[in-house]
Each structure stands twice: as C-alpha cells, then as structure tokens.
N, C-alpha and C positions, 0 to 999 in steps of 0.2 A: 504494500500500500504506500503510495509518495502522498506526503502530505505535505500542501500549501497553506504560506500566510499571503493575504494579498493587504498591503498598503494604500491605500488610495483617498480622498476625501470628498470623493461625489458620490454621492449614494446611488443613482443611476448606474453610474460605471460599475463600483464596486456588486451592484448585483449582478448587470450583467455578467461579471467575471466569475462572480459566485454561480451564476446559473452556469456556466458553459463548464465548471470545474464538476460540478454536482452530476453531469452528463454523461462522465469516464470515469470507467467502473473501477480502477483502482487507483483512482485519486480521489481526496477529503480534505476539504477546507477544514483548519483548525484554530482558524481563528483572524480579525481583520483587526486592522488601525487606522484611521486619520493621521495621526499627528506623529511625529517622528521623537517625542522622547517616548509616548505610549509603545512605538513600535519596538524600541529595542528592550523594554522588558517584553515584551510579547514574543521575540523569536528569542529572546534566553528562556523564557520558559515554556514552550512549544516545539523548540529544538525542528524545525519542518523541514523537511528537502528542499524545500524551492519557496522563494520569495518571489510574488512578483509586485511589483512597485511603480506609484504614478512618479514622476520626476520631480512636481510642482507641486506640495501640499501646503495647509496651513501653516504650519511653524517650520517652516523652512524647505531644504526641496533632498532628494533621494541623495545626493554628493553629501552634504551633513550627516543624513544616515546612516551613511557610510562610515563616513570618517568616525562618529560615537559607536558602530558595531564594532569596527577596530579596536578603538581606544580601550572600548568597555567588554568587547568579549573575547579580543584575541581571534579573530575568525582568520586572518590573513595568514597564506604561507608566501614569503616573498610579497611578490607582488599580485599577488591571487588572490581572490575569498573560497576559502574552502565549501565554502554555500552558493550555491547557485541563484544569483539577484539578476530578475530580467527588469529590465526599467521599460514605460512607455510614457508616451505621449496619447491622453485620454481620450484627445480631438480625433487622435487617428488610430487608437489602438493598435500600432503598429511596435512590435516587439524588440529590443535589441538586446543583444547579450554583451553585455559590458564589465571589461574588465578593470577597474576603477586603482590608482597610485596614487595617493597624495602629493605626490613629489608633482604631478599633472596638475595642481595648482598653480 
C-alpha cells in the first residue's frame, strides 16, 4: 500500500486530488495540510511514500517546506530527499518531480 500526504490550500484542488488518489487500489491518503508549519508535523508523523505538494500556499510556498523538512527531519541524503515530493502548479495540475538544494538559493 503507498501512502500519500497531499499539501495544498484550495479545497477544490485538494479534493480533486483526494478523489483521483481514492481511485487506485493500493494507494490511501493519510492525511492533508494547508499551511507549511502544519505540514511538517504531518509527514513526521505519517511517515507517507509520497508527498505531493501545491508550490504556493498560505504561509509560505513548497521551497520553505522544504528547506524546515531538512532542517527539522533530516530527510536529505546529499542533495536528494529520501521522500518523494512532487510539486504543482494548481492552475495547471501539471506534475514535476523536483529535486530541490538549498545551495539553488
């Protein structure tokens, strides 16, 4: 079973993604966020396969997220996340898989 956290702050989006997750049979949402400090106790305590993530939220945007899952959980090996974080853009749900370095600041 892979289970997703999905990050997002529009509750339209956010269902949509919930409905198309609930669709395929061995994956389960376990859980959503808004807001990017909520998000990282949510995937420290959820531990999920996959995050997927709007770029633009309330309090700040998916690169902060980033950089406090580091800070705060150790996920990086090098310059990797051992967690698979897909970012989008909500306007276009169009998926990318990104590999994110702070030093890309």
């Amino acid at each position: 079973m892979i289970t997703v956290v999905i990050i997002e702050d529009e509750p339209a989006v956010r269902k949509e993604i919930s409905y198309l997750i609930q669709q395929e049979a061995d994956t389960v949402l376990v859980g959503w966020s808004d807001h990017v400090q909520s998000a990282v106790k949510l995937i420290d305590e959820k531990q999920p396969d996959v995050v997927l993530m709007d770029i633009q939220l309330q309090d700040g945007t998916a690169f902060d997220l980033l950089k406090r899952l580091n800070l705060e959980l150790q996920l990086k090996v090098g310059d990797f996340f051992m967690l698979p974080i897909y970012l989008f853009l909500a306007a276009s749900l169009q998926s990318v898989w990104v590999s994110y370095s702070p030093e890309q600041n």
